[in-house]
C-alpha positions as CSV (number, residue, x, y, z in Angstrom):
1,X,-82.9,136.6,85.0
2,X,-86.6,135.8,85.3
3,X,-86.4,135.5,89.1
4,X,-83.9,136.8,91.9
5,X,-84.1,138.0,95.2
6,X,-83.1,141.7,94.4
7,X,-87.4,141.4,92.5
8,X,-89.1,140.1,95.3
9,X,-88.3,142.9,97.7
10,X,-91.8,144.0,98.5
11,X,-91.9,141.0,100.8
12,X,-89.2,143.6,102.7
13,X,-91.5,146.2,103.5
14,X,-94.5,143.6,104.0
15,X,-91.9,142.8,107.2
16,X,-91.5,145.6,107.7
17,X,-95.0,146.3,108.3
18,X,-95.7,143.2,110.4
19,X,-92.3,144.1,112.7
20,X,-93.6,148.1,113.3
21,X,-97.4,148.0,113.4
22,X,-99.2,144.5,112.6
23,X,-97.2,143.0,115.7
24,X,-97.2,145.6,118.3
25,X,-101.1,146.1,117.4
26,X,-101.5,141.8,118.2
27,X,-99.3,142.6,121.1
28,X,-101.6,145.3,122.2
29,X,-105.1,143.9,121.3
30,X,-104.4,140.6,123.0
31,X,-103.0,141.5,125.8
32,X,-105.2,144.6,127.4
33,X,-107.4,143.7,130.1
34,X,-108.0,145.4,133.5
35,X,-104.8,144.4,134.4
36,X,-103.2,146.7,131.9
37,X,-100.5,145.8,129.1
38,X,-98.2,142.4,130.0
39,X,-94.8,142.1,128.9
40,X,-94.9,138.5,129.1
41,X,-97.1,138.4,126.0
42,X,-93.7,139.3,124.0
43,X,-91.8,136.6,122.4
44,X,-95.0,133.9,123.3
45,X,-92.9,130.9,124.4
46,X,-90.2,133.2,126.1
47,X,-91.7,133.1,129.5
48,X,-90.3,129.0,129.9
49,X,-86.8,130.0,129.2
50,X,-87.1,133.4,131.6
51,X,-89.0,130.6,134.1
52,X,-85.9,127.9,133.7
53,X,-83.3,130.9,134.2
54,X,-84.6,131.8,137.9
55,X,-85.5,128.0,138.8
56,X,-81.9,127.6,137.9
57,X,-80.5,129.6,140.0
58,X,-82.7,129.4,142.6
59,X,-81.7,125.3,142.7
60,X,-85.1,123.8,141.7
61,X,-83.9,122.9,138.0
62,X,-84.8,119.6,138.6
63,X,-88.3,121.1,139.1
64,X,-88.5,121.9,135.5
65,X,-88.7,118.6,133.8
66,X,-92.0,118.1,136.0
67,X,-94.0,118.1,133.3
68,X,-97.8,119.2,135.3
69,X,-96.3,121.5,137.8
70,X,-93.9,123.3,134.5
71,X,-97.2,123.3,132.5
72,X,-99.4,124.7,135.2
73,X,-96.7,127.2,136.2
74,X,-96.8,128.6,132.4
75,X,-100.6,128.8,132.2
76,X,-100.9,131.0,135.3
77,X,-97.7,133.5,134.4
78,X,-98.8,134.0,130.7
79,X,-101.5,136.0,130.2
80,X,-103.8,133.8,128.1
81,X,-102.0,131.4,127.7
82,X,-102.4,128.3,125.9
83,X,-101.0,125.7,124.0
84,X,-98.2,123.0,124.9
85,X,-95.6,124.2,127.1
86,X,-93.2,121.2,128.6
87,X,-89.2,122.1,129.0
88,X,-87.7,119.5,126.7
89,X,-84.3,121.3,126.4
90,X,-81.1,119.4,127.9
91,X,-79.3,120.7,131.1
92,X,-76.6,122.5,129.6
93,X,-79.1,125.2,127.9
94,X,-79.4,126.5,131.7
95,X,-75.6,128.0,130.9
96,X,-76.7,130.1,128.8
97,X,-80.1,130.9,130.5
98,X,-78.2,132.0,134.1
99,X,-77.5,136.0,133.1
100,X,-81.1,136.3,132.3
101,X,-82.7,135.2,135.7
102,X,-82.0,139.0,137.5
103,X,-83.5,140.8,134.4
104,X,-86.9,142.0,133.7
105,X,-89.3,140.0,131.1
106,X,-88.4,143.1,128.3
107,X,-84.9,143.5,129.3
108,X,-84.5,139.7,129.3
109,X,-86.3,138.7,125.9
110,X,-84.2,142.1,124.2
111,X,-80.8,140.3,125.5
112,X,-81.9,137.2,124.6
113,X,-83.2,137.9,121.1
114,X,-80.4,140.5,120.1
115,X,-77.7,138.2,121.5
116,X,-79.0,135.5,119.4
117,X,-79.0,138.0,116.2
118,X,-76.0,139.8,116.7
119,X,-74.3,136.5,116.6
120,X,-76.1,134.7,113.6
121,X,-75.6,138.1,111.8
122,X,-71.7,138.0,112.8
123,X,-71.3,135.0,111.6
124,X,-71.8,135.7,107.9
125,X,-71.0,139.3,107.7
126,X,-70.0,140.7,104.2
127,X,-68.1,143.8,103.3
128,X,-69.2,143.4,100.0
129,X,-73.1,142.4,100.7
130,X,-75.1,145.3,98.8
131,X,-77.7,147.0,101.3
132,X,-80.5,144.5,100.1
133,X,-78.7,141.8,101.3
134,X,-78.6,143.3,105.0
135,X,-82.5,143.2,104.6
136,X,-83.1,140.1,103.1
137,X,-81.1,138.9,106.5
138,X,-82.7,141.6,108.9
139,X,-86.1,140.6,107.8
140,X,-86.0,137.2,107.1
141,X,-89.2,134.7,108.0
142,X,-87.0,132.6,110.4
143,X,-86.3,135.7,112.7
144,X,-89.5,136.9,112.5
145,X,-90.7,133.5,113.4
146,X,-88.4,133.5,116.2
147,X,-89.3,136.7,117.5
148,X,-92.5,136.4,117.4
149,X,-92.0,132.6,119.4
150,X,-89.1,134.2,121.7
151,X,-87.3,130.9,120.6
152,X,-83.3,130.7,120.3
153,X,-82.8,129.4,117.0
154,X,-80.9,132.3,115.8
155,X,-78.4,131.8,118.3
156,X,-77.9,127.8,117.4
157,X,-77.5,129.3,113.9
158,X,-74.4,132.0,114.7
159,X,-73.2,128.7,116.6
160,X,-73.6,126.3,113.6
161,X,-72.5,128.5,110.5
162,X,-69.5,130.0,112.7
163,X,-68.0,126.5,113.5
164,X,-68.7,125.1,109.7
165,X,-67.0,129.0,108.4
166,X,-64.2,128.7,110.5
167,X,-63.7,124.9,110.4
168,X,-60.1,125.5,108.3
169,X,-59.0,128.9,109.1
170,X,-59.6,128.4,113.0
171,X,-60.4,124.7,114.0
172,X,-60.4,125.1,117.7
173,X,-62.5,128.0,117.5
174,X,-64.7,126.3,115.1
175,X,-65.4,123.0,117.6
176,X,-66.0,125.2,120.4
177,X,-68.7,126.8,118.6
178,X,-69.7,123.8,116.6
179,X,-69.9,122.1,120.8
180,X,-72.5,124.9,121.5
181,X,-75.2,123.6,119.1
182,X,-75.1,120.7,121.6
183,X,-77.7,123.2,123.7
184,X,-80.4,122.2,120.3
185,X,-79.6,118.0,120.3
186,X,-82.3,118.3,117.0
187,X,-79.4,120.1,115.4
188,X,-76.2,118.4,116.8
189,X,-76.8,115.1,115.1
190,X,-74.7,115.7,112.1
191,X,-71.9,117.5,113.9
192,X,-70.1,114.3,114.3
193,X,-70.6,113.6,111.0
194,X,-69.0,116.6,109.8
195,X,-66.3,116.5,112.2
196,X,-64.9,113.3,111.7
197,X,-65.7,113.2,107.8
198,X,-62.9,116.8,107.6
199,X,-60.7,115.1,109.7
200,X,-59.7,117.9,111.5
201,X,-58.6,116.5,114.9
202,X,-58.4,119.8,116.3
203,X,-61.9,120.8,115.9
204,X,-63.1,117.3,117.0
205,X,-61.2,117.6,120.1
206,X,-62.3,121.3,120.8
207,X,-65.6,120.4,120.1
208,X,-65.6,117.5,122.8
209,X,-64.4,119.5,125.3
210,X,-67.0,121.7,125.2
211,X,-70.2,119.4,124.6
212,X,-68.1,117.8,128.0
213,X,-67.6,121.6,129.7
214,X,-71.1,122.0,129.3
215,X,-72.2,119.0,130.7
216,X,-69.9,119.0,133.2
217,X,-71.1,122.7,134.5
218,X,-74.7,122.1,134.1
219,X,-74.1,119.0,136.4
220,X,-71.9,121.2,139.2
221,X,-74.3,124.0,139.2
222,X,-77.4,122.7,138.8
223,X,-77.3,119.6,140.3
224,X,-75.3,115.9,139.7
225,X,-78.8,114.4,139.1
226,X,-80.6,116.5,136.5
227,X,-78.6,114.6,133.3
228,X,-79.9,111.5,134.9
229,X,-83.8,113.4,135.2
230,X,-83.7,114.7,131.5
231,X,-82.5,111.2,130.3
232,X,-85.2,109.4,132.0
233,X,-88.3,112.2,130.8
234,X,-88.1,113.9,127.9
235,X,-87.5,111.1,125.8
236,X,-90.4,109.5,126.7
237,X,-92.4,113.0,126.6
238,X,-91.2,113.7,123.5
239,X,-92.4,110.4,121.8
240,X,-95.8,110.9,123.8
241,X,-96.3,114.7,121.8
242,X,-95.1,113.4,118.9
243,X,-97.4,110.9,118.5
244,X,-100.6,112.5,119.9
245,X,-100.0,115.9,118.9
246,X,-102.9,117.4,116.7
247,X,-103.5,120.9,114.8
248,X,-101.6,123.5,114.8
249,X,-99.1,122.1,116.7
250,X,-98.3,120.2,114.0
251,X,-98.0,122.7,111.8
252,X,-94.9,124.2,113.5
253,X,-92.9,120.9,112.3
254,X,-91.8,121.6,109.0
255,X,-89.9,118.2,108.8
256,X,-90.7,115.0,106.7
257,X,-91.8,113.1,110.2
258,X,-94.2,116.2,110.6
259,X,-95.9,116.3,107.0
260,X,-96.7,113.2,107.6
261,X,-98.3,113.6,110.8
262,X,-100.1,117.0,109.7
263,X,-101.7,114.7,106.7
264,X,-103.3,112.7,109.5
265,X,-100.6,109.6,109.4
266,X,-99.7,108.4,112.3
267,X,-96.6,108.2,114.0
268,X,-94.8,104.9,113.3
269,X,-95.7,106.6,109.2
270,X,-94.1,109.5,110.0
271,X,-90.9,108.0,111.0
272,X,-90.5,105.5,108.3
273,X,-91.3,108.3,106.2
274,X,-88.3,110.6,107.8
275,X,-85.9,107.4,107.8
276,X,-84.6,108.5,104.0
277,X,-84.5,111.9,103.8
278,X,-82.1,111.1,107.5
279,X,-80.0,109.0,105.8
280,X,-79.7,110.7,102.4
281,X,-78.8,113.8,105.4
282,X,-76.1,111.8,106.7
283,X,-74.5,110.3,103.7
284,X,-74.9,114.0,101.9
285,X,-72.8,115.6,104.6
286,X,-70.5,112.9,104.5
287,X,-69.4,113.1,101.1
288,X,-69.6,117.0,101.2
289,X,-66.4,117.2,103.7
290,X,-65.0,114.0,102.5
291,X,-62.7,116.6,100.2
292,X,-62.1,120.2,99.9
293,X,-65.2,121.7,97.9
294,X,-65.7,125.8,97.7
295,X,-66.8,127.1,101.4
296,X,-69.8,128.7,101.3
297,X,-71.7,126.1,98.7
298,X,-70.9,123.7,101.1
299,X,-72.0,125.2,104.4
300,X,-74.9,126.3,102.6
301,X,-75.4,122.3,101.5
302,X,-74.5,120.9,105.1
303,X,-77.1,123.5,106.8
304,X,-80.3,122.1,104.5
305,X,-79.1,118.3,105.7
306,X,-78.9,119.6,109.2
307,X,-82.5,120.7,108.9
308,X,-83.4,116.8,106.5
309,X,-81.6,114.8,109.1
310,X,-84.3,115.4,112.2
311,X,-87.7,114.3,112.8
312,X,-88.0,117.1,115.6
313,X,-87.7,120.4,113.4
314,X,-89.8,123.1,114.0
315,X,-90.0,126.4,111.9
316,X,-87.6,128.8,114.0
317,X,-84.8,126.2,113.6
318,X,-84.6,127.8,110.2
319,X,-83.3,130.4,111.5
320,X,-79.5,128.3,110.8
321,X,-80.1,128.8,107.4
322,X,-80.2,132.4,106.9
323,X,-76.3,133.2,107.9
324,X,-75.4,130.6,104.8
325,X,-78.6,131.3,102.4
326,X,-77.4,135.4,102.8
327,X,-73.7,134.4,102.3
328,X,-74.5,132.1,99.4
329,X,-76.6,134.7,97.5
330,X,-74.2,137.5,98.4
331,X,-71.3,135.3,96.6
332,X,-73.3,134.1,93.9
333,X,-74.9,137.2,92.8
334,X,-78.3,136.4,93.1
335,X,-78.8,139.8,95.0
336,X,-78.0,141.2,91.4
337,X,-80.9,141.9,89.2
338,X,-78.7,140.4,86.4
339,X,-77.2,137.8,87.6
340,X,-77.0,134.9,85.0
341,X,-78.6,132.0,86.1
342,X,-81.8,129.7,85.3
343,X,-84.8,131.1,87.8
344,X,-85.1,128.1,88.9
345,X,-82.2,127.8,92.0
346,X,-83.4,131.2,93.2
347,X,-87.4,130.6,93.2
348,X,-86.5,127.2,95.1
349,X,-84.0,129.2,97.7
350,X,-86.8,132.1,97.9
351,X,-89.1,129.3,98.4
352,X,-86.7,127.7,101.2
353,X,-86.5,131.3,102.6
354,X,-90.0,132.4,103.0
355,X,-91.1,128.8,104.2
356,X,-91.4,129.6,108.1
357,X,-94.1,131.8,107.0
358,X,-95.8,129.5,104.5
359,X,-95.7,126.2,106.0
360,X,-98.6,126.5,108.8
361,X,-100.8,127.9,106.0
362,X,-99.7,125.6,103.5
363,X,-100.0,122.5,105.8
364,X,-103.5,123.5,107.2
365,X,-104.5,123.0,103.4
366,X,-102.9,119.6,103.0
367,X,-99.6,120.9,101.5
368,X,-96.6,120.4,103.9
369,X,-94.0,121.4,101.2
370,X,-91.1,121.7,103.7
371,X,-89.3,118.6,103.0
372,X,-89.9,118.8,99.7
373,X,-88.5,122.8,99.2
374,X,-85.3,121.6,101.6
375,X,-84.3,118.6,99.3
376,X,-84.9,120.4,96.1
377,X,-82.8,123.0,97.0
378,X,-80.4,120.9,98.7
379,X,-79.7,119.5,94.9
380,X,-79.6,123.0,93.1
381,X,-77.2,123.8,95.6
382,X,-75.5,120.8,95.1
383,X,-75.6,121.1,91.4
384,X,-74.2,124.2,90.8
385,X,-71.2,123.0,93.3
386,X,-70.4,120.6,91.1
387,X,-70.4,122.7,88.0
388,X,-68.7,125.5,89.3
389,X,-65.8,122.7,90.3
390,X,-66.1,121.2,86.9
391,X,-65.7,124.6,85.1
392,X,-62.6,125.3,87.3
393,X,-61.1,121.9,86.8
394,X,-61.7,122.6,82.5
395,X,-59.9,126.1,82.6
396,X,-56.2,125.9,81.0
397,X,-53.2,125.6,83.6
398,X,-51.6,128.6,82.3
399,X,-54.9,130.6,82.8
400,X,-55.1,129.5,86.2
401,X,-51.6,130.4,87.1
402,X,-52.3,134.0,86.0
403,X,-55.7,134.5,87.9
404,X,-55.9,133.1,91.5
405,X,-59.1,135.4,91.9
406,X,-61.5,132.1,92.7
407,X,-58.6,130.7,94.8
408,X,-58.1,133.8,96.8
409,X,-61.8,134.3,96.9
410,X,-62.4,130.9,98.6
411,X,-59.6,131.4,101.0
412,X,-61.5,134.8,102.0
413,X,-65.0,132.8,102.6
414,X,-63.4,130.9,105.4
415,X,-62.9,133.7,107.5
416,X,-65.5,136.0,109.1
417,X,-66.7,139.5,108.4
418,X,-65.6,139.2,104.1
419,X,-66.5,137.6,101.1
């Protein structure tokens, strides 16, 4: 094959580098002053969710959705500090947030960051994944990104990918975890969707119960009125950034609504622009669980539409991708330096892959490719799905009754920890 992931591992140790000196040598640079070396510099947007964790328990969440007094409160805690820093994120996220509020900054980001990584790495853990396929994972762009931004979108992702892998073998399971992603709304819209299209009762009912536990504590804990208080602000803030954010800010949004905005189109453009690639999202995920179609295509297909369907993406959200993209290329072989198959699917996955780390530079220039990469490798996914199934459905009955191997194989998929 011309092109597969098992060529391209120099971008490996390049991670590596950036991970063991590049970083820590930012880290250190920015960050001395007469004051000494901050902690809070780690992880960059961290600080808000450490912030949120102690307000919380303290009983001034309500506090947090004050936009001046949160931003002010930021500036002064981070050393140089800048940028936008509003708390946009619904109540129930402060559920989560609560063990971290006794911790130190470094104890709290590790617990935070590894929790989120353990889990996404759970998720989609292969007996049978060569040793390059734990570092494609390891060092992927999306948990770089998030490490760098101290953002959570590793955790959604163990949420999301656990609840769609376990959505036949274990349906209660799979709704609780699948009610979790409810703490990122941006990535929850197509849950519904997925739920109701399977038909899987149990799931939908498990995954109602939490979205409502969650609500529910957040409410009891944190005060009756803060759903009311986030309903009533971030909306509103969020249209406000949306539509007058400028730079690099925009940058960060690796969604159709954001390409257009980064290209100097306004708003109301952006969104009319986002409309189809939302509803192609919808209707795609739809039809994917409309009937039984081979696992791990299919969660790998679902988790590009999660990522189409929003206008309010940013680049660590793709961090749900890499528990299905390192699952899909463990099962399809394109770890293997000769696998069979046109270069085309893996340059547009690779291209998927790395686009956390090529999408600010890429945009700066005029070239927001990250709608354009997701939908084109939304259809070779597709694609292949649909040939695979054809080339099973053409193979003799009396072939198939003496080799369940795909069968069995499939069966496997759906539960966690093999291939």
């Amino acid at each position: 094959m011309f092109i597969s992931f098992a060529r391209l591992q120099i971008y490996f140790f390049i991670a590596l580098l950036l991970i063991a000196v590049v970083y820590p040598i930012y880290l250190f640079g920015s960050v001395m002053g007469l004051d000494g070396f901050d902690l809070r510099r780690v992880g960059g947007d961290f600080y808000q969710f450490l912030l949120a964790s102690r307000m919380a328990v303290a009983g001034q969440a309500a506090q947090l959705y004050d936009f001046g007094w949160f931003y002010d409160e930021v500036q002064r805690n981070v050393v140089g500090g800048s940028g936008f820093y509003a708390w946009v994120h619904p109540p129930s996220l402060l559920v989560f947030l609560v063990p971290l509020s006794g911790l130190t900054y470094l104890q709290a980001y590790s617990l935070w960051m590894g929790m989120g990584g353990l889990l996404s790495f759970a998720v989609a853990f292969s007996r049978k994944a060569p040793i390059r396929a734990f570092t494609f994972f390891i060092f992927a762009p999306a948990t770089l990104v998030n490490l760098f931004y101290g953002q959570f979108g590793m955790l959604a992702g163990g949420f999301l990918y656990g609840g769609l892998r376990l959505m036949n073998r274990h349906p209660a399971l799979a709704g609780v975890l699948l009610g979790c992603v409810s703490i990122k709304p941006e990535l929850f819209m197509l849950i519904p969707i997925i739920l109701i299209a399977h038909r899987s009762i149990i799931a939908l009912c498990a995954c109602v119960a939490t979205v409502a536990f969650l609500v529910d504590a957040s409410a009891v804990f944190f005060g009756s009125g803060l759903w009311w208080i986030y309903l009533e602000t971030v909306p509103s803030l969020l249209a406000t950034v949306m539509d007058q954010g400028e730079g690099s800010f925009l940058y960060l949004i690796p969604s159709a609504f954001g390409a257009m905005r980064s290209l100097g189109f306004s708003a109301t453009a952006g969104y009319l622009v986002q409309l189809p690639f939302t509803v192609m999202a919808f209707v795609v995920t739809f039809w994917l669980f409309m009937r039984e179609r081979e696992p791990v295509a299919r969660n790998l297909a679902v988790t590009l539409c999660v990522l189409l369907a929003t206008p309010f993406l940013f680049l660590w959200d793709y961090a749900v991708l890499s528990p299905a993209l390192y699952l899909y290329a463990t099962r399809t072989g394109l770890f293997d330096d000769d696998a069979d198959s046109p270069y085309v699917a893996p340059l547009l996955l690779f291209a998927v892959y790395l686009l956390p780390i090529v999408n600010i530079a890429l945009a700066a220039h005029g070239f927001p490719v990250g709608p354009i990469f997701t939908a084109l490798a939304l259809v070779v996914v597709i694609v292949r799905m649909m040939s695979t199934a054809e080339t099973q459905m053409s193979v003799p009955e009396d072939e198939q009754e003496g080799d369940n191997s795909f069968a069995e194989e499939r069966e496997s998929d759906e539960g966690l920890g093999t291939t």
